[in-house]
C-alpha positions as CSV (number, residue, x, y, z in Angstrom):
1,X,-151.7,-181.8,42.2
2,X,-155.0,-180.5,41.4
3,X,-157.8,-180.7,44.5
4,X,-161.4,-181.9,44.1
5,X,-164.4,-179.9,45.6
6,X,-167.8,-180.3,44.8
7,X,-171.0,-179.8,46.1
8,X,-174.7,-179.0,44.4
9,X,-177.1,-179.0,47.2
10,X,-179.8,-179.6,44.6
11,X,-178.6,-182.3,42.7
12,X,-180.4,-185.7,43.6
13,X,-177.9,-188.6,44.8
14,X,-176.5,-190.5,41.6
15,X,-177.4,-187.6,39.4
16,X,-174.3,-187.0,37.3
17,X,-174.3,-182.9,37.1
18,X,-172.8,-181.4,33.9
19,X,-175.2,-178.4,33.5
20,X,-173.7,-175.5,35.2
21,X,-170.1,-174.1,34.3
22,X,-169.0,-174.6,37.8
23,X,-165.5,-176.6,37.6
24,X,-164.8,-179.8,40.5
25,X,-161.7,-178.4,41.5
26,X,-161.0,-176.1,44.5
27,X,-159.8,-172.9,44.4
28,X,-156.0,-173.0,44.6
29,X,-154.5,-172.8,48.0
30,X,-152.1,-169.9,47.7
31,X,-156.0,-168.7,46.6
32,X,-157.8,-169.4,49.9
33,X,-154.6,-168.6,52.0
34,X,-155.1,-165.2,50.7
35,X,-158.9,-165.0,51.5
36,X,-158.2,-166.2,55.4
37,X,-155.5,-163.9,55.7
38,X,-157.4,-160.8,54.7
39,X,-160.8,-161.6,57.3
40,X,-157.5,-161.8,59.7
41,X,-156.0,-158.9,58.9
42,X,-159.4,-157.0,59.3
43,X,-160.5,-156.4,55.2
44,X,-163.9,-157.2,56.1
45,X,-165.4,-153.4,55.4
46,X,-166.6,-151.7,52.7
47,X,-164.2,-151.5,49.5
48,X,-164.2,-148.4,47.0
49,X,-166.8,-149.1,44.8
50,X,-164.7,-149.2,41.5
51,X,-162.7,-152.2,43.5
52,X,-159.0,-151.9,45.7
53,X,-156.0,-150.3,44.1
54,X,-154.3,-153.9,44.4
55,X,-156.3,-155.7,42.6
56,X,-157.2,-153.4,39.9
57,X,-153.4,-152.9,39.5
58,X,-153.3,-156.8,39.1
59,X,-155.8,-157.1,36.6
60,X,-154.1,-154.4,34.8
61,X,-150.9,-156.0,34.9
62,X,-152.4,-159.8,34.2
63,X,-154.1,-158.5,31.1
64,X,-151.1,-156.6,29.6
65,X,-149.8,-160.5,28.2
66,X,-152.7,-160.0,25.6
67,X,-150.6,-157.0,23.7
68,X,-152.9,-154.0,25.4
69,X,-151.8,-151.9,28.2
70,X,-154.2,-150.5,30.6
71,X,-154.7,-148.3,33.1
72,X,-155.7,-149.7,36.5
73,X,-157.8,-146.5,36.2
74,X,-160.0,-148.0,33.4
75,X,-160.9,-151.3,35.9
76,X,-164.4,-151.9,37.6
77,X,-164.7,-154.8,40.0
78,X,-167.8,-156.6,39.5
79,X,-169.9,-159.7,41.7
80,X,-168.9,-161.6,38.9
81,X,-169.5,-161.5,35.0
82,X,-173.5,-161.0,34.7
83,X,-173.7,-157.7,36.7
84,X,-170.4,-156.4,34.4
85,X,-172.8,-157.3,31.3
86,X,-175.6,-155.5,32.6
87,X,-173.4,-152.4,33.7
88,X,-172.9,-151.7,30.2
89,X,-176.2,-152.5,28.9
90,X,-177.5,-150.2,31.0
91,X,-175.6,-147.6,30.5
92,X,-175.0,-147.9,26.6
93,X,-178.3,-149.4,25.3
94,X,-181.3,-146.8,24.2
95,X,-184.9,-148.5,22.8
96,X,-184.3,-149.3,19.8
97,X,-180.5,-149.9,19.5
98,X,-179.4,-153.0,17.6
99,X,-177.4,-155.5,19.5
100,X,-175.3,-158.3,17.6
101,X,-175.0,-161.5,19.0
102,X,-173.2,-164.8,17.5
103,X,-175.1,-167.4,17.2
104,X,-174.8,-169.9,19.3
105,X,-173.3,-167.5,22.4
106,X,-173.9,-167.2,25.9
107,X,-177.7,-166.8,27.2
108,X,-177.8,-163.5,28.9
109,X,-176.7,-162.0,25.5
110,X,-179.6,-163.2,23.9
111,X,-182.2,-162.2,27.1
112,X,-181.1,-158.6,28.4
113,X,-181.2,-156.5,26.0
114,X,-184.8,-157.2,25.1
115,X,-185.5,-155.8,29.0
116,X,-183.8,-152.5,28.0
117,X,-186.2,-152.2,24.9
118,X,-182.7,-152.9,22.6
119,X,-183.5,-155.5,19.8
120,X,-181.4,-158.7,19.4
121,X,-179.6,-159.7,16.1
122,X,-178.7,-162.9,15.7
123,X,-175.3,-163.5,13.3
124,X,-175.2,-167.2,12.6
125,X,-171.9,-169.2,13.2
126,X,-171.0,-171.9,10.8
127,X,-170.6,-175.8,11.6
128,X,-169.5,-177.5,12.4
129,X,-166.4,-175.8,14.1
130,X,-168.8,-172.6,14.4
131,X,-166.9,-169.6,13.2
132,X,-167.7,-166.8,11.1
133,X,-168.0,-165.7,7.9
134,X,-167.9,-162.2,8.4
135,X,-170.3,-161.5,5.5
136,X,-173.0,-163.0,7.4
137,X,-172.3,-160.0,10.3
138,X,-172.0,-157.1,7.4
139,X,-175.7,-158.6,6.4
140,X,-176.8,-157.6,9.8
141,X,-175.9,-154.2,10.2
142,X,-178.2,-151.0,9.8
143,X,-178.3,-148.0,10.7
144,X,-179.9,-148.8,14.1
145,X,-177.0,-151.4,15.0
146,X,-175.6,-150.0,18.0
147,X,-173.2,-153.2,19.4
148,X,-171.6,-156.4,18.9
149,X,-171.1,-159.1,21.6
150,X,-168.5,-161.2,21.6
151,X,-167.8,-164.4,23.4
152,X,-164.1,-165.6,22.9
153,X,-163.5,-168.6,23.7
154,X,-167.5,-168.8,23.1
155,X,-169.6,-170.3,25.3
156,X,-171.3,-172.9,24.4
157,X,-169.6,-174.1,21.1
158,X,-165.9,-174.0,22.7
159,X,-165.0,-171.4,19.5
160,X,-161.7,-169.9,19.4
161,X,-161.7,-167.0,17.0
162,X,-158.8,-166.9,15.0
163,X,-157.0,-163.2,14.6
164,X,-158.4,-163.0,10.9
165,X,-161.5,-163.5,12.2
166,X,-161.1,-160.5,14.8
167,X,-159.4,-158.4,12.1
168,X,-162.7,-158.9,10.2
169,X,-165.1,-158.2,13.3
170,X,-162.9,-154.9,14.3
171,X,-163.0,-153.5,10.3
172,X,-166.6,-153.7,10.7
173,X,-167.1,-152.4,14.0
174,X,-164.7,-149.4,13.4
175,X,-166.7,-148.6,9.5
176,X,-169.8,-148.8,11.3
177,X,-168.7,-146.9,14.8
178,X,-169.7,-149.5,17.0
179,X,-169.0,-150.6,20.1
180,X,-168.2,-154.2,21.4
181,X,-168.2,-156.5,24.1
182,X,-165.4,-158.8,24.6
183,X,-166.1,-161.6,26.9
184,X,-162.7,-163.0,27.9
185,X,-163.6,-165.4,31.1
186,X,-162.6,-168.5,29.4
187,X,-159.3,-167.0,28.0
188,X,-156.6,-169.0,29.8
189,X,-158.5,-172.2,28.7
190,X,-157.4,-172.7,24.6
191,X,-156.0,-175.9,23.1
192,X,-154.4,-177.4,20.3
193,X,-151.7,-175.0,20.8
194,X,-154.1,-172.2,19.9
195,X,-153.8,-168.5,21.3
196,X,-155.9,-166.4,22.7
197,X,-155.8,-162.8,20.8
198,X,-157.6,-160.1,22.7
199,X,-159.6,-157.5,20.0
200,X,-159.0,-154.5,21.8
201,X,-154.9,-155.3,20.7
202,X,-156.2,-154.7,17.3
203,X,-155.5,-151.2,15.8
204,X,-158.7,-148.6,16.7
205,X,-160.2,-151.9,19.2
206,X,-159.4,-150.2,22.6
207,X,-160.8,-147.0,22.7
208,X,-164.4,-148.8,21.6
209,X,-164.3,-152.4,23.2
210,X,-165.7,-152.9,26.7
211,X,-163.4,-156.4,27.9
212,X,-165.0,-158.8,31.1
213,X,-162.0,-160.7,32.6
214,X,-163.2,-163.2,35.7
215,X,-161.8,-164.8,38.2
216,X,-164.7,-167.7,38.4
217,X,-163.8,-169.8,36.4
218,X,-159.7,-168.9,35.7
219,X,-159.2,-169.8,39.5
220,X,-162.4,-171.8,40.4
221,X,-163.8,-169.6,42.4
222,X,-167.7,-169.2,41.0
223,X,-169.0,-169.1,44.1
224,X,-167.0,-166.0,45.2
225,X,-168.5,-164.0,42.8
226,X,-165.5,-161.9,41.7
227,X,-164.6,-160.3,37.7
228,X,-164.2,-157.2,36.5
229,X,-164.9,-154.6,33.2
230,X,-162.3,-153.1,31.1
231,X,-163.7,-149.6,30.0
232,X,-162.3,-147.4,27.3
233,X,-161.7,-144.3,28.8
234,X,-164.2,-142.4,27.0
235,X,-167.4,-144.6,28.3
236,X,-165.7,-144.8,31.8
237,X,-167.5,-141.9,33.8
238,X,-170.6,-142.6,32.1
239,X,-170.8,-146.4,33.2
240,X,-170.1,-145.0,36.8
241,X,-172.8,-142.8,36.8
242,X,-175.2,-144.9,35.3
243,X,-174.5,-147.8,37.6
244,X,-173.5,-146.0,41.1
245,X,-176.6,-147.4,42.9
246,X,-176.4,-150.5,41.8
247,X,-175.0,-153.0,44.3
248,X,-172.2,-155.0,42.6
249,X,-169.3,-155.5,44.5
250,X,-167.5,-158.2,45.8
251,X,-166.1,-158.3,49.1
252,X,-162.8,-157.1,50.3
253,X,-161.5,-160.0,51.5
254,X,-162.2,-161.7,48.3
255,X,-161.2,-158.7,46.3
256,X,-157.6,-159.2,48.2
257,X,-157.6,-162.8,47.3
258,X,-158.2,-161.7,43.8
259,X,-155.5,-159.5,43.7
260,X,-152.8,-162.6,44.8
261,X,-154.7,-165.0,42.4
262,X,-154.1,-162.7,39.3
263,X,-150.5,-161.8,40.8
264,X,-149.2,-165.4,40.9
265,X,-150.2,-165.5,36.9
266,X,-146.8,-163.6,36.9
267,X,-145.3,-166.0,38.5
268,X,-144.0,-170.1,37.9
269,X,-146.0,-171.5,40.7
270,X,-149.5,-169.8,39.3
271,X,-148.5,-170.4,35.5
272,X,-148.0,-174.0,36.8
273,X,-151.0,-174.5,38.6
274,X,-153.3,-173.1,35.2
275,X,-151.0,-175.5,33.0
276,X,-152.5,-178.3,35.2
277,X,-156.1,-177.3,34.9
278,X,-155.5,-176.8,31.5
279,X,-154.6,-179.9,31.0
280,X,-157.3,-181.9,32.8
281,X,-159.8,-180.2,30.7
282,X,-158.0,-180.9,27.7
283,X,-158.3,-185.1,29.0
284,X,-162.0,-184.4,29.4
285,X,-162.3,-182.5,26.1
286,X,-160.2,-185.2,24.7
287,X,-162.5,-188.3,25.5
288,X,-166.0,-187.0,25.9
289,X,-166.4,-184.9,22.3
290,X,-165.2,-188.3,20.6
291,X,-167.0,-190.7,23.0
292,X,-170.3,-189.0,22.5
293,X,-170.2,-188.0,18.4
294,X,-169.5,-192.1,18.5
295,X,-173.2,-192.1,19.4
296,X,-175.5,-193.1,16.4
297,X,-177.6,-189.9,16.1
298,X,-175.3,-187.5,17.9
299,X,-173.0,-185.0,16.0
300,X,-170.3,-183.5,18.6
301,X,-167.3,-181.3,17.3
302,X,-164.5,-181.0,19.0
303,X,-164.2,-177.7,20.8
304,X,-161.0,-175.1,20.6
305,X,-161.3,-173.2,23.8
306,X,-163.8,-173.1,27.3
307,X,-165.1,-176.6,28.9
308,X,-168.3,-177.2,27.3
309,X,-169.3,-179.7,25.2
310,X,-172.3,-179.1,21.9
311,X,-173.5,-182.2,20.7
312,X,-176.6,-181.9,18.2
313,X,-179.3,-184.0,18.9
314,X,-181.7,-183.1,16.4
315,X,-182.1,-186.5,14.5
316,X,-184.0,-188.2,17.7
317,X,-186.8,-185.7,16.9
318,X,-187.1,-184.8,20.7
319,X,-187.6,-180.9,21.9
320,X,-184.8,-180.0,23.3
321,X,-186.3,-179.4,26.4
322,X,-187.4,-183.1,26.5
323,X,-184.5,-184.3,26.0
324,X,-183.0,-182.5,28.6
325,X,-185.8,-183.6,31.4
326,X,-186.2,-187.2,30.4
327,X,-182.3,-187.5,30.3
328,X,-182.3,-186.4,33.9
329,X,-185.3,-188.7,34.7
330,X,-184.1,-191.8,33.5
331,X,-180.7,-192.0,33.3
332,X,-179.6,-189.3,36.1
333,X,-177.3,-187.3,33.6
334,X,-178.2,-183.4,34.1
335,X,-177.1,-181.2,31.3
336,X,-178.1,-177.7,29.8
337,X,-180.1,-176.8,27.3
338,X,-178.0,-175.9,24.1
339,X,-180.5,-173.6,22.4
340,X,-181.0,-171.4,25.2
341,X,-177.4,-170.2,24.2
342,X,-178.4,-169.3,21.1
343,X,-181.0,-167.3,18.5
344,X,-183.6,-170.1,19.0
345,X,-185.9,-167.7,20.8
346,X,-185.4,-164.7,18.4
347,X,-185.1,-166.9,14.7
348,X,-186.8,-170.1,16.0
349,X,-185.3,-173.7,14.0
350,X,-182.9,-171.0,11.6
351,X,-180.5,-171.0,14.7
352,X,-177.8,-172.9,14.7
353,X,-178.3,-173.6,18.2
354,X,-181.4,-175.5,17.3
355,X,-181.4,-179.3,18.7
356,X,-177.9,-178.9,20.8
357,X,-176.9,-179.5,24.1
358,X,-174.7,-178.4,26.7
359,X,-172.8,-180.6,28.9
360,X,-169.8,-178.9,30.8
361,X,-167.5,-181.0,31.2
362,X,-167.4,-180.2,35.4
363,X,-166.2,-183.7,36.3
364,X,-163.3,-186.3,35.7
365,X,-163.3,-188.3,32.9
366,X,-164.4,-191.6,34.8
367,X,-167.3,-190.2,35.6
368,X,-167.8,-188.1,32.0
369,X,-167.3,-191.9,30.6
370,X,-170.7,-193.1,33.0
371,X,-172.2,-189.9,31.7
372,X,-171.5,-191.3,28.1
373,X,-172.6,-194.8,28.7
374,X,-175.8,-193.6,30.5
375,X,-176.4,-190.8,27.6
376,X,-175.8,-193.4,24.6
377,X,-178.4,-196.2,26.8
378,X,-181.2,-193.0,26.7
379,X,-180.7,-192.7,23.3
380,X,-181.4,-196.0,22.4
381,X,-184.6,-196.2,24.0
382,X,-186.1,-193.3,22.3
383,X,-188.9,-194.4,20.5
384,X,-188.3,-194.2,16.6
């Protein structure tokens, strides 16, 4: 039985909230059992800062199912996934450098490595599934191409990349001797009898892929702040170097409960609890991506992996932006911005990501169905 908790201490009454990835169920009990026993037991001091032997054993051992062994060794525990990101664009960008970034991907991609002097390549994703054509990737890489980021399953557009695809990715990465980031947080959450494949499995992929595996979301936790960075061996002591002063641990108590949440993957209870999750989202993914492409004006695919939704709502002739606010204004639906996961900023209306937006689909599907209703009433009342 899955439990509900949800609070947004910013979110006016009535407003229906589907901007933030932040999931309305609780953290599993065996989860929070965990978290009270440790403050009990005393784990309330400092931790080593590359994370506890138990739960970097864990991590090692939950990640193996993906086909690549590591060494606990090779783990950093992070305050979630954003401070793992910027631990290795810190430590691996130079002015200049090259990053590549699919088009539509996760924000922070797109606005870091600009801060580090590094220069953002967008490489477009198709619709209206939104996968690659790795030609459009080869197109993009010089001679001062330095990294590719990789979201799988994306966030926003829900894209599963299929092994081809990663086959394709790693050929060019290992011709062109670059590096990549695999974001992995969404990786328990693929449908349509899909599977996740990790690119470090690939042959050549581990010894030049930097992984981020969290907690946040897997276990609805986001508010505990707990993930972690898979380093190839190689790049390990210089990340720690780099990033020693840099405060980014979680606590030990939370580190603990970490350790029994990726344990009980192992085990029939915690495989049962994710195939329940699993399958709420797949309800919500289910109804809403229909419900809203039903919408005259509104294209929505149906997404392969992660929780978010990406309607395009380019044919009201809005800004984005405006949509967004007067959405929130008059029919209390609050949902992200779709282009600021995207190129929009670097390649303007040539981004895919241009005219979508991003609801997460947080809450149960009675209220996802209000959302809908309130949605489709907003776009009828924009002027034509």
């Amino acid at each position: 039985m899955i439990e509900r908790s949800y609070k947004h201490y910013s979110v006016k009454p009535g407003t229906i909230y589907l901007r933030g990835g932040d999931p309305n169920f609780a953290t599993p009990a065996h989860i929070r059992d965990a978290a009270i026993k440790a403050i009990i037991e005393g784990y309330t001091h400092y931790a080593p800062s590359e994370g506890i032997p138990e739960l970097r054993d864990a991590i090692a051992n939950y990640y193996s199912k993906y086909g690549v062994k590591y060494d606990p060794d090779q783990i950093m525990v992070t305050a979630g996934g954003s401070p793992a990101l910027h631990m290795i664009n810190v430590s691996m960008l130079e002015p200049g450098d090259e990053v590549l970034v699919f088009d539509p991907s996760f924000s922070r991609y797109f606005s870091e490595p600009p801060t580090l002097g590094a220069v953002v390549k967008p490489v477009p994703l198709l619709k209206p599934g939104f996968h690659l054509d790795p030609e459009d990737l080869k197109a993009n890489i010089s001679e001062k191409s330095k990294m590719i980021v990789l979201c799988n399953p994306n966030n926003p557009t829900g894209t599963v990349y299929s092994k081809s695809e990663l086959k394709a990715i790693a050929d060019i990465a290992i011709d062109n001797d670059l590096i990549v980031v695999s974001d992995e947080f969404y990786s328990e959450f693929t449908y349509d009898d899909i599977k996740h494949v990790a690119i470090s499995s690939l042959d050549g992929m581990s010894e030049r892929t930097f992984v981020l595996v969290g907690g946040t979301k897997m276990f609805n936790f986001t508010g505990w702040r707990l993930a972690s960075l898979i380093l190839p061996k190689e790049y390990y002591k210089i990340v720690e170097k780099k990033t020693r002063f840099i405060g980014v641990r979680p606590a030990t108590f939370v580190q603990r409960a970490g350790a029994e949440a990726f344990n009980a993957m192992s085990t029939k209870y915690g495989k049962e609890v994710m195939k329940e999750h699993r399958e709420e989202y797949d309800r919500r993914r289910s109804f809403f991506c229909k419900r809203i492409d039903e919408i005259d004006g509104i294209n929505c695919h149906t997404f392969e992996g992660a929780f978010y939704a990406y309607p395009d709502v380019s044919s009201f002739g809005l800004p984005v932006s405006s949509f967004v606010d007067e959405l929130e204004r008059e029919e209390g639906v609050l949902v992200g911005n779709g282009e600021g996961h995207g190129g929009v900023s670097v390649i303007g209306e040539k981004s895919p990501a241009y005219g979508h937006i991003r609801p997460a689909l947080v809450q149960d599907v009675d209220v996802l169905e209000e959302a809908a209703t309130r949605i489709e009433r907003f776009t009828r009342n924009i002027p034509k």
